[in-house]
C-alpha positions as protocol buffer text, in pm:
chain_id: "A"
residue {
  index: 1
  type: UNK
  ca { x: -8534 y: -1711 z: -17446 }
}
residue {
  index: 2
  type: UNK
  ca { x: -8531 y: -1400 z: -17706 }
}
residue {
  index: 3
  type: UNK
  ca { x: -8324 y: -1399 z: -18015 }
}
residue {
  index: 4
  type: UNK
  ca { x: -8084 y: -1124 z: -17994 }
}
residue {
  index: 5
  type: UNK
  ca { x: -8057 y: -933 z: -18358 }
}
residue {
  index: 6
  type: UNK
  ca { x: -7728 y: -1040 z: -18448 }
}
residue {
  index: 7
  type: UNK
  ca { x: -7642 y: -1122 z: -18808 }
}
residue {
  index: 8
  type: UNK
  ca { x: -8021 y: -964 z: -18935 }
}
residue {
  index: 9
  type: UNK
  ca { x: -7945 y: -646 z: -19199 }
}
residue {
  index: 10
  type: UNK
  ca { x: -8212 y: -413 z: -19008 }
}
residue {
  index: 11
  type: UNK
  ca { x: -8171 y: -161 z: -19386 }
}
residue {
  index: 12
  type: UNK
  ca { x: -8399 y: -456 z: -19526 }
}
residue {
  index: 13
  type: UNK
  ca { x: -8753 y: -356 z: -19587 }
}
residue {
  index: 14
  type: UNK
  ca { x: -8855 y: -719 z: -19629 }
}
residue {
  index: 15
  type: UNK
  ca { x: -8733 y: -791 z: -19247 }
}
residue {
  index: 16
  type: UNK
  ca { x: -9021 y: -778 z: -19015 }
}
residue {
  index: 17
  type: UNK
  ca { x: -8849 y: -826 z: -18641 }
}
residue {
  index: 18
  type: UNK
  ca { x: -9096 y: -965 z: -18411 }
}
residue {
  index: 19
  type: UNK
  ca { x: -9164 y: -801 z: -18064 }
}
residue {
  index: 20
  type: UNK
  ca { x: -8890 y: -991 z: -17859 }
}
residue {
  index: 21
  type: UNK
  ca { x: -8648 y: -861 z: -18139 }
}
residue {
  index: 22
  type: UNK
  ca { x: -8750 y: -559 z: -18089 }
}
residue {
  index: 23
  type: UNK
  ca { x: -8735 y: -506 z: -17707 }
}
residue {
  index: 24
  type: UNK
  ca { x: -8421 y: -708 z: -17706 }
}
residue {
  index: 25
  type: UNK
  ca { x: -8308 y: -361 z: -17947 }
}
residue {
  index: 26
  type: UNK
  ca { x: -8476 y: -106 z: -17768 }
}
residue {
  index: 27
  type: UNK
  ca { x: -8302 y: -253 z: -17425 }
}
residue {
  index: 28
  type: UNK
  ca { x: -7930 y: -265 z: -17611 }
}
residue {
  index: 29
  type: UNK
  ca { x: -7965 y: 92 z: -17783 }
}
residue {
  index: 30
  type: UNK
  ca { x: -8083 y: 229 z: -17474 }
}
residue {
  index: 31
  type: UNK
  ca { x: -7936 y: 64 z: -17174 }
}
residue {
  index: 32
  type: UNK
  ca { x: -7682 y: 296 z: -17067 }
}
residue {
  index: 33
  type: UNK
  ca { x: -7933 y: 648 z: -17105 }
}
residue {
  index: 34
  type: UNK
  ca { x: -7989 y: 620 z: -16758 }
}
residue {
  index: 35
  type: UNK
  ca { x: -7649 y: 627 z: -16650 }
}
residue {
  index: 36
  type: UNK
  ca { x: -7532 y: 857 z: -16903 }
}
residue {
  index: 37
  type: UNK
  ca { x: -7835 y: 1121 z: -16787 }
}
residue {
  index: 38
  type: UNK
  ca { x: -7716 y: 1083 z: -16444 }
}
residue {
  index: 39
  type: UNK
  ca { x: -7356 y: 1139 z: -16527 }
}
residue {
  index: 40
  type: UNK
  ca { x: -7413 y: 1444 z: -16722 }
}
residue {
  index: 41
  type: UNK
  ca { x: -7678 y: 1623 z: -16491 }
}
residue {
  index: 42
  type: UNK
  ca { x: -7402 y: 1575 z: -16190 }
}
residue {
  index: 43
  type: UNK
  ca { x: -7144 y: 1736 z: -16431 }
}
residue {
  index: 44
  type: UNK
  ca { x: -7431 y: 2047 z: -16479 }
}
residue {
  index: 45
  type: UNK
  ca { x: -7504 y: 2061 z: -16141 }
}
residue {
  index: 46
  type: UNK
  ca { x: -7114 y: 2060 z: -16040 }
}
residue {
  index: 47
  type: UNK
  ca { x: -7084 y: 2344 z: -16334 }
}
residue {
  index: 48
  type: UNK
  ca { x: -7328 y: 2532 z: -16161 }
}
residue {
  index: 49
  type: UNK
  ca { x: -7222 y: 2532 z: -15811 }
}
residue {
  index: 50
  type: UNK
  ca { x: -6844 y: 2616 z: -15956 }
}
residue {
  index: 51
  type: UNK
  ca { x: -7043 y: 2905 z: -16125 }
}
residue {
  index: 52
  type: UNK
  ca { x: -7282 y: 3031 z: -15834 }
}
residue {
  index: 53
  type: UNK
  ca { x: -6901 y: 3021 z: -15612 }
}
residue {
  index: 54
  type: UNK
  ca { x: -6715 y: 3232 z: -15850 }
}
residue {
  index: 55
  type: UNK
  ca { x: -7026 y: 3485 z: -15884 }
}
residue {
  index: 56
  type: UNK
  ca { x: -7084 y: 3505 z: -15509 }
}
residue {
  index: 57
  type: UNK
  ca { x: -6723 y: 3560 z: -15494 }
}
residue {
  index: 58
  type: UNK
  ca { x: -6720 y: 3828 z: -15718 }
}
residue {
  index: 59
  type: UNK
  ca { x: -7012 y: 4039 z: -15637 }
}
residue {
  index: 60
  type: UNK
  ca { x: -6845 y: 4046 z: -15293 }
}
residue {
  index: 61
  type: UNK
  ca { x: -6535 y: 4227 z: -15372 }
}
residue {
  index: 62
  type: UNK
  ca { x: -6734 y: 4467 z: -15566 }
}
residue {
  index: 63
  type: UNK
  ca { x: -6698 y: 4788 z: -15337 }
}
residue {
  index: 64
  type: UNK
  ca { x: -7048 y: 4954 z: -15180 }
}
C-alpha cells in the first residue's frame, strides 16, 4: 500500500519523498488534466463551429 503525503511539509529541504510518495503526488496533482483538456477543447471546438456559422452566415448576405 503507498503512503499518501498527508501531514509531510513538502517546503522542507531535508524531506526526501520516496518514489511511491511521489507517484502517489504526481497522480493527485494531475488526475483531473485529462478531463479538464477534454472539457476545454469541446468548449474550443463548440467556439469554433459558433464562429465558422456566423461567418458563413455573413459572407452570404454580402451582395455579388
Amino acid at each position: 500500500m503507498v503512503k499518501l503525503i498527508s501531514g509531510v511539509n513538502l517546503a522542507d529541504p531535508a524531506f526526501e519523498p520516496t518514489d511511491e510518495q511521489l507517484e502517489a503526488l504526481f497522480k493527485r496533482a494531475f488526475a483531473d488534466v485529462g478531463s479538464k483538456h477534454r472539457e476545454s477543447l469541446a468548449r474550443l471546438r463548440a467556439e469554433i463551429a459558433r464562429l465558422r456559422t456566423e461567418a458563413r452566415r455573413r459572407v452570404a448576405s454580402v451582395p455579388r
